[in-house]
ZAMAR-8031 format. One record per residue: residue number from 1; residue in one letter; chain; z, x, y of N, C-alpha, C in turn. Coordinates in pm, whole numbers, padded with zeros to 5 digits. Layout:
BEGIN
num,residuo,cadena,n_z,n_x,n_y,ca_z,ca_x,ca_y,c_z,c_x,c_y
NUM,a,A,Z,X,Y,Z,X,Y,Z,X,Y
...
//
This chain:
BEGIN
num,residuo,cadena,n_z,n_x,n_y,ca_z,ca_x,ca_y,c_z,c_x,c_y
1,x,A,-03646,-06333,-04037,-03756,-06238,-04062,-03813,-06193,-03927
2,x,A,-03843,-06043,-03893,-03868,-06006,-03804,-04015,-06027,-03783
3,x,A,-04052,-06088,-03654,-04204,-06093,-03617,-04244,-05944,-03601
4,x,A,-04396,-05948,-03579,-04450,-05824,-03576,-04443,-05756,-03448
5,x,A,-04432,-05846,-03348,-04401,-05757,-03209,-04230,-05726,-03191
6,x,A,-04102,-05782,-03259,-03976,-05732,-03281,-03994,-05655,-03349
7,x,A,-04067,-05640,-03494,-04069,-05468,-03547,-04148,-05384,-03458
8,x,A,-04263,-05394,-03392,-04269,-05286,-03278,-04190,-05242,-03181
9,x,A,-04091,-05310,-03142,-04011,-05272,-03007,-03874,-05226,-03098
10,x,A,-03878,-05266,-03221,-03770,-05194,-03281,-03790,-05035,-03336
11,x,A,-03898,-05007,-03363,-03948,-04864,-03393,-03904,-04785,-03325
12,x,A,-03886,-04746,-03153,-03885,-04654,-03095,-03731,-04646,-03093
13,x,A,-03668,-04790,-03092,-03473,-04755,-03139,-03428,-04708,-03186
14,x,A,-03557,-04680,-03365,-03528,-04640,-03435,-03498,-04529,-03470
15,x,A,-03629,-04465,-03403,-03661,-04345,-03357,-03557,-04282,-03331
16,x,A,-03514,-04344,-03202,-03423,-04307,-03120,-03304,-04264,-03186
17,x,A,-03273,-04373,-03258,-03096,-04350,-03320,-03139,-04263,-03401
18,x,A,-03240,-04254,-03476,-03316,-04066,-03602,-03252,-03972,-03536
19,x,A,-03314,-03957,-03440,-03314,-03801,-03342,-03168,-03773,-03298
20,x,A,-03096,-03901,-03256,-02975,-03819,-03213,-02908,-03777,-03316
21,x,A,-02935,-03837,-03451,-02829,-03844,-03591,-02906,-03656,-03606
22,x,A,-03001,-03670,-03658,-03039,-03548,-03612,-02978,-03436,-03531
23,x,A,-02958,-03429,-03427,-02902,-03355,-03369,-02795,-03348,-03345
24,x,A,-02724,-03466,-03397,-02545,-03433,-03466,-02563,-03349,-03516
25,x,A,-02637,-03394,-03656,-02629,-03305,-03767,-02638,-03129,-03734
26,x,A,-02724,-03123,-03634,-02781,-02958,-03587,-02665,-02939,-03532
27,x,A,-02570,-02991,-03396,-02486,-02926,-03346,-02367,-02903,-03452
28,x,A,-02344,-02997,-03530,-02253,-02970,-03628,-02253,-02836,-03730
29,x,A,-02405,-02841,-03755,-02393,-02709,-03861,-02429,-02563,-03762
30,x,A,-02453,-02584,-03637,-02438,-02445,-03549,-02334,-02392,-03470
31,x,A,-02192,-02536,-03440,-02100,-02507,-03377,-02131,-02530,-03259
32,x,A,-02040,-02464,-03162,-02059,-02487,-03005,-02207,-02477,-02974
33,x,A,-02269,-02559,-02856,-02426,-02535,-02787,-02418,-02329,-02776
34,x,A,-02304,-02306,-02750,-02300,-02148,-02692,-02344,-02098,-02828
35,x,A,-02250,-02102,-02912,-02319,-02010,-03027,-02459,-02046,-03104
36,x,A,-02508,-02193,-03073,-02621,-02221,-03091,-02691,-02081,-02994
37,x,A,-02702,-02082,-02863,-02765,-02063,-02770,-02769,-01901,-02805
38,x,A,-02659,-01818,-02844,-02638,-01695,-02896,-02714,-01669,-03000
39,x,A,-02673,-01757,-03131,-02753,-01721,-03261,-02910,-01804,-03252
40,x,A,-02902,-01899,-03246,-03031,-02003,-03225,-03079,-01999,-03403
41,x,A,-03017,-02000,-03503,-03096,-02003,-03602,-03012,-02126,-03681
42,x,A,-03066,-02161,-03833,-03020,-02250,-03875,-02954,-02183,-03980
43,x,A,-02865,-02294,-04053,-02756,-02232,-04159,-02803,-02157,-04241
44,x,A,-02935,-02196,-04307,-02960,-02075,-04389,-02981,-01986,-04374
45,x,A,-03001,-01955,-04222,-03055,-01832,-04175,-02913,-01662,-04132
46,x,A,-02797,-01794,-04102,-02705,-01684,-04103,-02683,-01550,-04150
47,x,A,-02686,-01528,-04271,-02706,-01398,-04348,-02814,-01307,-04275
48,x,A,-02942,-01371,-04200,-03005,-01260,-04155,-03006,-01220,-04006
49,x,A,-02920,-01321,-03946,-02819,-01240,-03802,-02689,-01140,-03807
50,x,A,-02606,-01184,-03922,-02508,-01096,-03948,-02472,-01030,-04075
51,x,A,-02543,-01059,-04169,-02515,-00962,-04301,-02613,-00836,-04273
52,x,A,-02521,-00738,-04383,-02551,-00615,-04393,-02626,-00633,-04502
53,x,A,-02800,-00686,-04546,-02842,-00741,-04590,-02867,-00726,-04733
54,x,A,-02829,-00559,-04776,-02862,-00475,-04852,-02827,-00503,-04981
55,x,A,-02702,-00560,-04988,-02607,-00590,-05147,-02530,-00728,-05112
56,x,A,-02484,-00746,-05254,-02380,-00875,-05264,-02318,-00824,-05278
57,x,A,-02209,-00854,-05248,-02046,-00837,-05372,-01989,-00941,-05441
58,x,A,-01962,-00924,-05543,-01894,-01011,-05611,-01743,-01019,-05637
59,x,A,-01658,-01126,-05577,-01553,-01106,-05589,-01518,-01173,-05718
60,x,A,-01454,-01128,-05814,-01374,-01209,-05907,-01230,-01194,-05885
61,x,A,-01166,-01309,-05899,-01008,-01324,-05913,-00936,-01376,-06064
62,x,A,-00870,-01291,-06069,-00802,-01310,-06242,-00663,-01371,-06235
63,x,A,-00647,-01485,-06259,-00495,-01475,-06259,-00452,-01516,-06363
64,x,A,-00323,-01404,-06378,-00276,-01345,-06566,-00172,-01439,-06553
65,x,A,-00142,-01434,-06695,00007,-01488,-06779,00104,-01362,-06731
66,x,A,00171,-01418,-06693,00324,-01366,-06662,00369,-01253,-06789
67,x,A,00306,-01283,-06931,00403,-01224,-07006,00272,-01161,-07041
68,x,A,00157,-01107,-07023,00088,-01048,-07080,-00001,-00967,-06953
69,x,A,00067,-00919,-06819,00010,-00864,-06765,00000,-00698,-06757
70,x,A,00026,-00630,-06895,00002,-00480,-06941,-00102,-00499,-06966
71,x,A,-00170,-00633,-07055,-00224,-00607,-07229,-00358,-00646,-07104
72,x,A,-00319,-00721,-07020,-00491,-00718,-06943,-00527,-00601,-06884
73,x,A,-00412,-00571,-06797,-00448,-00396,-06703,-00552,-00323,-06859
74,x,A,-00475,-00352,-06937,-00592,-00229,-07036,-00714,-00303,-07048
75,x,A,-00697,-00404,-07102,-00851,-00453,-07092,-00937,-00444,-06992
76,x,A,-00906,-00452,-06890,-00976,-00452,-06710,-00983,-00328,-06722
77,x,A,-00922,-00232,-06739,-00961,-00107,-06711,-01055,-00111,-06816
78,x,A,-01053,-00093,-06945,-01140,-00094,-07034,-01283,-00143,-06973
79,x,A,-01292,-00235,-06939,-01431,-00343,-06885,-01473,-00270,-06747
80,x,A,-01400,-00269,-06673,-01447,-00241,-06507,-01481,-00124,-06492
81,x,A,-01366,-00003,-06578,-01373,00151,-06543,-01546,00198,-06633
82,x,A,-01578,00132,-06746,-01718,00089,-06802,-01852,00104,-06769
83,x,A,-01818,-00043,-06690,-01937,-00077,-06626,-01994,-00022,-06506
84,x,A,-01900,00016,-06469,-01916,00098,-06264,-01962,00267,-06334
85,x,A,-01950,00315,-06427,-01992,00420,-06457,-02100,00452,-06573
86,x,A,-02171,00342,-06578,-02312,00286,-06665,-02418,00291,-06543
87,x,A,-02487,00408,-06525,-02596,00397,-06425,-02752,00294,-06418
88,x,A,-02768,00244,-06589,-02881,00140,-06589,-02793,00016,-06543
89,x,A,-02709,-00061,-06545,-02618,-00174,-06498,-02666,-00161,-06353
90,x,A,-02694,-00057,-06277,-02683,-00077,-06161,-02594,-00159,-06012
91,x,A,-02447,-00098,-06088,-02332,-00189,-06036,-02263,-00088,-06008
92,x,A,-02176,-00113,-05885,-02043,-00021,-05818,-01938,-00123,-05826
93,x,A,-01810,-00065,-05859,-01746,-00088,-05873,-01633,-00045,-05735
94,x,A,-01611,-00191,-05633,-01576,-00139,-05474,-01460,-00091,-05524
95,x,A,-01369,-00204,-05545,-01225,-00214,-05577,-01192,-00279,-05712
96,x,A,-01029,-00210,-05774,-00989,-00337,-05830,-00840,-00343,-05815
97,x,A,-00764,-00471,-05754,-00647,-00456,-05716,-00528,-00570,-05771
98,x,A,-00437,-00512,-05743,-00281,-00640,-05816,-00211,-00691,-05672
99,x,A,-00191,-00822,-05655,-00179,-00848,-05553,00018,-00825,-05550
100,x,A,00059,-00778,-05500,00209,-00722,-05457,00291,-00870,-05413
101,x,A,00223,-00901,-05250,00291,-00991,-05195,00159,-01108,-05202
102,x,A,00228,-01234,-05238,00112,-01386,-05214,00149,-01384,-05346
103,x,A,-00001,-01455,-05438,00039,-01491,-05553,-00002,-01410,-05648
104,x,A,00152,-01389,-05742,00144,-01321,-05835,00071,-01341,-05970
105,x,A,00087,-01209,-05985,-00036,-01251,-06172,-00157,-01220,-06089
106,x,A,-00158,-01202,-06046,-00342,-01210,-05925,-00417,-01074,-05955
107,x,A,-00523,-01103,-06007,-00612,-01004,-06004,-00734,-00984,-05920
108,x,A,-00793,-00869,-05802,-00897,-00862,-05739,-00987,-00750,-05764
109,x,A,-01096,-00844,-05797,-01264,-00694,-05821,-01343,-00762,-05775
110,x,A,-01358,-00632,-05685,-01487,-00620,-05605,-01606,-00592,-05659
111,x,A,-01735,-00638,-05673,-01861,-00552,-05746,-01958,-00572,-05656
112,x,A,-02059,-00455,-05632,-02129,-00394,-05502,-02220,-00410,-05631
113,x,A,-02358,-00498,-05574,-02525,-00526,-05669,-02602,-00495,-05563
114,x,A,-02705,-00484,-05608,-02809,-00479,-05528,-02951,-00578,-05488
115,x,A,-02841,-00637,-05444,-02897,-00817,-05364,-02901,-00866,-05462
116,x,A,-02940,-00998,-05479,-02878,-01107,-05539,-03034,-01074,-05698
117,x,A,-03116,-01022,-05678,-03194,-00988,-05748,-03152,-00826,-05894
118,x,A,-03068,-00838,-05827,-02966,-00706,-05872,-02843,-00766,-05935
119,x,A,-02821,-00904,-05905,-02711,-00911,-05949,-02744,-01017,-06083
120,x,A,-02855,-01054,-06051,-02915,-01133,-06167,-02984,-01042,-06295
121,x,A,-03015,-00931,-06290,-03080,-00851,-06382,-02927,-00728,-06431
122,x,A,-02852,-00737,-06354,-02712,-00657,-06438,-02623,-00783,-06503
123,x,A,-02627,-00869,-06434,-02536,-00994,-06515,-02589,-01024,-06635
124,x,A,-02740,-01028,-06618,-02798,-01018,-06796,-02773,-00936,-06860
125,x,A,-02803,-00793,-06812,-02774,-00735,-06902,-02645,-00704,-06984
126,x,A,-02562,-00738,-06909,-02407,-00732,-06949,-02406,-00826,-07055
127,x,A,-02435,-00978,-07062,-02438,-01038,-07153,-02497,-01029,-07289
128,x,A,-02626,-00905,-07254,-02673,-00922,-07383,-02609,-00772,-07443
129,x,A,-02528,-00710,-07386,-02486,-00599,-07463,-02347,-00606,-07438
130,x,A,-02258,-00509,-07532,-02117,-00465,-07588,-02043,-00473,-07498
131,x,A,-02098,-00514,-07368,-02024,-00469,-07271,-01921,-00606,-07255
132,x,A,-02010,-00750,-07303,-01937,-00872,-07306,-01856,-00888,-07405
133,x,A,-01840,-00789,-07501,-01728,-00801,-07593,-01576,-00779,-07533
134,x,A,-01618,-00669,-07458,-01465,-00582,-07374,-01442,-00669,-07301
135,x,A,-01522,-00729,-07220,-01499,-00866,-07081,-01418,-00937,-07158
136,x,A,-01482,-01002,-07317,-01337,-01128,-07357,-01243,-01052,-07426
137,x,A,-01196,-00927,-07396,-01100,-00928,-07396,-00969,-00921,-07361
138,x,A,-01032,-00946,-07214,-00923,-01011,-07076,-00902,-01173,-07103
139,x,A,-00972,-01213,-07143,-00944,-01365,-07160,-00843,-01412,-07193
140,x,A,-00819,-01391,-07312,-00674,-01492,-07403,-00567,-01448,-07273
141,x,A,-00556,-01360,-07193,-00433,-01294,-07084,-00460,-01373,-06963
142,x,A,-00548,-01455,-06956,-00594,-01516,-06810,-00518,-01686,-06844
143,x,A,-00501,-01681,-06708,-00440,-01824,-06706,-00581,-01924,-06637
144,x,A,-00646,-01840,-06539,-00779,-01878,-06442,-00850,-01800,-06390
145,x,A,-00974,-01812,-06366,-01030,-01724,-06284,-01166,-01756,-06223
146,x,A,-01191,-01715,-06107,-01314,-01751,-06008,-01384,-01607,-06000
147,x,A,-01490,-01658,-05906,-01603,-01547,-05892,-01680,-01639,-05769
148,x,A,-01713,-01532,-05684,-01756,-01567,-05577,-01821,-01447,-05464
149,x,A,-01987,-01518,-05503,-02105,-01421,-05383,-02087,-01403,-05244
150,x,A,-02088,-01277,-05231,-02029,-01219,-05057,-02097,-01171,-05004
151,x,A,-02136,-01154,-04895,-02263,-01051,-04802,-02142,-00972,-04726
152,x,A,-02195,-00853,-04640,-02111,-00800,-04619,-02151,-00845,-04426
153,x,A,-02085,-00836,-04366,-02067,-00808,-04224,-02164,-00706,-04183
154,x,A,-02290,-00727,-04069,-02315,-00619,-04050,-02211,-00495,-03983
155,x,A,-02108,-00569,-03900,-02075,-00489,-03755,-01923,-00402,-03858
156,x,A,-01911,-00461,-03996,-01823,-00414,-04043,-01821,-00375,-04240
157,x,A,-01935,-00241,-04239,-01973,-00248,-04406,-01876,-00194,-04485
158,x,A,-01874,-00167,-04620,-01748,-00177,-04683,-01770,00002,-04654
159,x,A,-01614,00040,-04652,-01610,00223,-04647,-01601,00220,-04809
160,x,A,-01657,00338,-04803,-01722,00448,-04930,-01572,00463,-05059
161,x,A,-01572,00495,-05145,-01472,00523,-05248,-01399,00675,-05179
162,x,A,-01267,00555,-05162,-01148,00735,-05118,-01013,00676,-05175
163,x,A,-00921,00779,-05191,-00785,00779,-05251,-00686,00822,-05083
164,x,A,-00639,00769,-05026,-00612,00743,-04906,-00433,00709,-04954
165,x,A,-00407,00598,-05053,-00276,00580,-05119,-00242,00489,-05041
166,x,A,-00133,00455,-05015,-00055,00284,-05009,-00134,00170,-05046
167,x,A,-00102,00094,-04931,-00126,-00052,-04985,-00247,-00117,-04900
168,x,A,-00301,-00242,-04937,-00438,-00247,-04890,-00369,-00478,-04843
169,x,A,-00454,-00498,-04764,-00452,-00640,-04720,-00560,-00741,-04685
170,x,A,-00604,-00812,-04774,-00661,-00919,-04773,-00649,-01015,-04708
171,x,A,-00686,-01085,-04608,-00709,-01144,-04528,-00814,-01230,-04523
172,x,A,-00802,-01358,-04574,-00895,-01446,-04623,-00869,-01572,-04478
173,x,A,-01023,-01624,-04476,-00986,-01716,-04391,-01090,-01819,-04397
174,x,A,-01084,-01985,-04416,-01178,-02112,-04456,-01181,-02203,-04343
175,x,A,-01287,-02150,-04283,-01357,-02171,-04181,-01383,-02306,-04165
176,x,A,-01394,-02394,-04093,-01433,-02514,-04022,-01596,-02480,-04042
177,x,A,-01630,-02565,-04094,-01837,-02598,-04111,-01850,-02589,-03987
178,x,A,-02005,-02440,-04009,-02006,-02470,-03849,-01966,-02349,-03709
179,x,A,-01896,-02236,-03815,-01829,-02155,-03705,-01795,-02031,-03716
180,x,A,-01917,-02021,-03812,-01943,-01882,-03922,-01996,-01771,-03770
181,x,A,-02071,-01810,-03693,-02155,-01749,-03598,-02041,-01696,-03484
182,x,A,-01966,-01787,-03459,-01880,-01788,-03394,-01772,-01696,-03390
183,x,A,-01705,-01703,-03527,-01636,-01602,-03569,-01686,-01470,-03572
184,x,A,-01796,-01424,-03631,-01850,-01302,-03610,-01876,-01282,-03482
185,x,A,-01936,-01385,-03384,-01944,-01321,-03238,-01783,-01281,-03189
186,x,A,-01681,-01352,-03191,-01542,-01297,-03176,-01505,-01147,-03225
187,x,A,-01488,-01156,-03347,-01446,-01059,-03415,-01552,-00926,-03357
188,x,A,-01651,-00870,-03331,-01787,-00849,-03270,-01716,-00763,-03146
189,x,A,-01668,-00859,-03069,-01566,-00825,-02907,-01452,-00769,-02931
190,x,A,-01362,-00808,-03067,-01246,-00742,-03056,-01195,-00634,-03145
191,x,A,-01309,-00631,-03250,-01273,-00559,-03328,-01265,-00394,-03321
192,x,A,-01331,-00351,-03219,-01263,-00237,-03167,-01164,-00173,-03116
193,x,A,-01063,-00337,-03114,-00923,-00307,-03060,-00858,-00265,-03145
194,x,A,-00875,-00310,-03292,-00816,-00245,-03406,-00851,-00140,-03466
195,x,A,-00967,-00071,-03431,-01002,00025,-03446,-00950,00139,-03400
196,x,A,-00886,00154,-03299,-00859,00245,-03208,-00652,00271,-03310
197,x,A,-00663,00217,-03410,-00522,00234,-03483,-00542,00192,-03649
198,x,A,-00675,00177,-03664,-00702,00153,-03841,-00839,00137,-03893
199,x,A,-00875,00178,-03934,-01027,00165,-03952,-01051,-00014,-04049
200,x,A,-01127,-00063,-04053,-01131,-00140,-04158,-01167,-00118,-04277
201,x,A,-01177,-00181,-04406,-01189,-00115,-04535,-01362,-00191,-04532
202,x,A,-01361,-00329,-04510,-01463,-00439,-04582,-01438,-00555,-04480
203,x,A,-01526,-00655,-04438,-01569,-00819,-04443,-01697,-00836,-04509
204,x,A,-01650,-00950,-04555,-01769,-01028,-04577,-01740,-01173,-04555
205,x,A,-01863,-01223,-04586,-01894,-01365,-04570,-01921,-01468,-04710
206,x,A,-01928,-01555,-04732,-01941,-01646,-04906,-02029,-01685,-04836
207,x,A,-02130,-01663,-04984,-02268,-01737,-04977,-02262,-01827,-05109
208,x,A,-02158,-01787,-05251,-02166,-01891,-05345,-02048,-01871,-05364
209,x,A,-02010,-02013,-05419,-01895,-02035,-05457,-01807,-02112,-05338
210,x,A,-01664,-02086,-05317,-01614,-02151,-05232,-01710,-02108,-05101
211,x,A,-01741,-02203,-05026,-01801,-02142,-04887,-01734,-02180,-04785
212,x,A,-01781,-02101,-04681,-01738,-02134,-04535,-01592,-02064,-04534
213,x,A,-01604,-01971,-04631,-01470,-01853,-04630,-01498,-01694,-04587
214,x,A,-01409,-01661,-04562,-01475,-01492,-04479,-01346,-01470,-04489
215,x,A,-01346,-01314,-04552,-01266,-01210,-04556,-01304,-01065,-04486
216,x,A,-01159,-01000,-04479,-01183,-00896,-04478,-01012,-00789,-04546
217,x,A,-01087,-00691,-04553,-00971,-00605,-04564,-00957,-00436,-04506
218,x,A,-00769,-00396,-04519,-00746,-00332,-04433,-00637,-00248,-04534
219,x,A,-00597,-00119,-04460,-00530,-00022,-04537,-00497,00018,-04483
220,x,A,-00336,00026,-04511,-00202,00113,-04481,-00116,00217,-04552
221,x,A,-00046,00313,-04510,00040,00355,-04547,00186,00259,-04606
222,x,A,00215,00199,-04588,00297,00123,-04588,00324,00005,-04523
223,x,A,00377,-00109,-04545,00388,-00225,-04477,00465,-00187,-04366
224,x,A,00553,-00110,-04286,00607,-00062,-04187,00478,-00051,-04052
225,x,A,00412,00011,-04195,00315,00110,-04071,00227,-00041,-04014
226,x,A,00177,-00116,-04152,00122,-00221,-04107,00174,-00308,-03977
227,x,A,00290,-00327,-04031,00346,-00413,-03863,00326,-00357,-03721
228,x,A,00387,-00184,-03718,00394,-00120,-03610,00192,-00107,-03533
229,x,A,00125,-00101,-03612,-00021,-00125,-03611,-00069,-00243,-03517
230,x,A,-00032,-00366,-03635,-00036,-00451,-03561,00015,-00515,-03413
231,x,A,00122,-00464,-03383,00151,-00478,-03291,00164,-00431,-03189
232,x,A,00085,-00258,-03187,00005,-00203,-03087,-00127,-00232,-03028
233,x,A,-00157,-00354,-03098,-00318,-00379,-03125,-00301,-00522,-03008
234,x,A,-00180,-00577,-03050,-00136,-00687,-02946,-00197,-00650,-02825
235,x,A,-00162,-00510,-02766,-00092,-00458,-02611,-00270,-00444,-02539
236,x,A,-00337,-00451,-02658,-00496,-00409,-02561,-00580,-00530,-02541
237,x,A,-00623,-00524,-02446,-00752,-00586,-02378,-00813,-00607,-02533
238,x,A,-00840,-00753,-02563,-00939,-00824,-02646,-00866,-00854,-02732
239,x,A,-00789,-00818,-02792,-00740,-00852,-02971,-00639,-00973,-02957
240,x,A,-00592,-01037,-02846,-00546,-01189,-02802,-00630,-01250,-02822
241,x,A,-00753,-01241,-02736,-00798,-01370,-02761,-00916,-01349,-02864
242,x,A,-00935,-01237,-03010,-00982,-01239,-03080,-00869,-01340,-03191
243,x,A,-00775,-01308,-03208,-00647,-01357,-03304,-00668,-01505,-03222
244,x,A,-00647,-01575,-03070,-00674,-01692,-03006,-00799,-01758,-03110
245,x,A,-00898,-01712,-03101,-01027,-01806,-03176,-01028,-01793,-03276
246,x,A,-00990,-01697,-03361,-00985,-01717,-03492,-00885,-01801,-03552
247,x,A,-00803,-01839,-03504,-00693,-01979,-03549,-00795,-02059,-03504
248,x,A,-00833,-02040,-03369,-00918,-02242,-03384,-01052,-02242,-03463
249,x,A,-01099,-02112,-03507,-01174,-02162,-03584,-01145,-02234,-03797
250,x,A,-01043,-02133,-03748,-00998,-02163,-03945,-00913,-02283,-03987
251,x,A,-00920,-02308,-04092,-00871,-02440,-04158,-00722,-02337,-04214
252,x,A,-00738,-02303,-04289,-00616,-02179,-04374,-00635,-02075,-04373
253,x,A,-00550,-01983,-04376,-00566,-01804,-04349,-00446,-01770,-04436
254,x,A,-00499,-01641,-04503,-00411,-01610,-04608,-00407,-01429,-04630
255,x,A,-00292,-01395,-04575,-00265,-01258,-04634,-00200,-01235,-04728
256,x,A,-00270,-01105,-04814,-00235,-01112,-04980,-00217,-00966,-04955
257,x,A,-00096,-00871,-04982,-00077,-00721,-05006,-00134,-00731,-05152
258,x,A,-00223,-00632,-05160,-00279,-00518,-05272,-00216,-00426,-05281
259,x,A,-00227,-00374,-05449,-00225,-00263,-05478,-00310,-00201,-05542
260,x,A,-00402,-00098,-05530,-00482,-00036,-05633,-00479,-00016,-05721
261,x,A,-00530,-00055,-05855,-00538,-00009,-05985,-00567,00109,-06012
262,x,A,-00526,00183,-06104,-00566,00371,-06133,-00723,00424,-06145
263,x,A,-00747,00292,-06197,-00922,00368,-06195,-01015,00315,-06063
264,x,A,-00938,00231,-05934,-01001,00179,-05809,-01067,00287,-05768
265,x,A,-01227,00290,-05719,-01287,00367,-05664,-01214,00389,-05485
266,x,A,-01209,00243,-05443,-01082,00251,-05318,-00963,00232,-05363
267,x,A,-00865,00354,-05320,-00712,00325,-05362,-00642,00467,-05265
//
């Protein structure tokens, strides 16, 4: 049993070992001291250094039965082409796409709310009207499916609804806790290198659902054109050692070719 003057001289140890656990914990959830020293804010605060603060998006992913992927295209069109053209819903409809190359059966929709207060007063309302009848009737055709809250990038907001034609690329990437700040300061420096040969379509960032994931996407004429793109983008000042940090920051990275669906506002 500890006397009363060993629990006093033990207090300030205690202390002691608090504060540094503490400030594990801080360097851990800010990443390098540098991007501390850059952003200086805490995790929750991210969204209001780099989101485009204005809307969510909601990504949902559908993935169909092999033998019933007509009987959903109608239903999805039925449901999506719907709702994006219901002006009290107060919902846009970014994209909706079939993934070509990665995994098949894959379905992607984008939905543009208006902040997360927007996305809570159209999600009701969808439920309490006709509109959730048409939704199950993608169901029995689904094998799985997710949904997941996105902010958008400030330095990169989603472009406007155009018919442009080919194919579009997803580019998903699950970030190491910790290096959300980081990545956007990268991407920030180099992303004008790709600019100068493709505009971008969209990034964003996950705020629910899987987190510590960030996408973006991009549009081509063709996968030809895509390569020859990319690899003019090599030859300039910055886009090395943007592609350099973005491997050390990510756990997995995943490119998925799209294709636009007929009623995609982008396609």
């Amino acid at each position: 049993m500890l006397s009363l003057r060993s629990a006093r001289a033990l207090k300030p140890r205690v202390a002691s070992v608090e504060a540094r656990r503490n400030i594990s914990v801080k360097n851990i959830l800010h990443g390098s001291p540098q991007a501390k020293q850059e952003g200086d804010v805490q995790i929750q605060q991210h969204s209001k250094v780099i989101a485009r603060g204005k809307y969510v998006h909601g990504f949902e992913v559908h993935r169909v039965k092999p033998s019933a992927v007509g009987e959903y295209k109608k239903a999805a069109e039925e449901y999506y082409a719907a709702i994006k053209d219901d002006p009290e819903l107060h919902v846009k409809l970014t994209g909706s796409w079939e993934s070509i190359v990665g995994e098949q059966d894959t379905f992607y929709h984008i939905l543009e709310y208006e902040n997360y207060s927007g996305y809570d007063k159209t999600t009701k309302k969808i439920r309490e009207s006709s509109y959730q009848k048409v939704y199950e009737q993608m169901l029995p055709h689904l094998v799985s499916r997710s949904s997941q809250l996105c902010q958008e990038f400030a330095i990169l907001p989603t472009a406007p609804p155009h018919s442009e034609g080919g194919v579009f690329e997803l580019r998903t990437y699950q970030l190491s806790p910790g290096t959300l700040l980081q990545w956007e300061q990268t991407w920030r420096k180099g992303i004008e290198a790709r600019r100068k040969f493709v505009e971008p379509v969209g990034a964003w960032f996950s705020q629910v659902g899987r987190l510590h994931q960030v996408h973006h996407m991009w549009q081509y004429p063709d996968l030809q054109t895509r390569k020859e793109t990319r690899e003019k983008a090599w030859k300039l000042d910055g886009w090395s050692e943007t592609v350099s940090k973005t491997a050390e920051y990510s756990m997995l990275m995943d490119a998925i070719i799209l294709e636009p669906l007929p009623y995609s506002p982008l396609k």
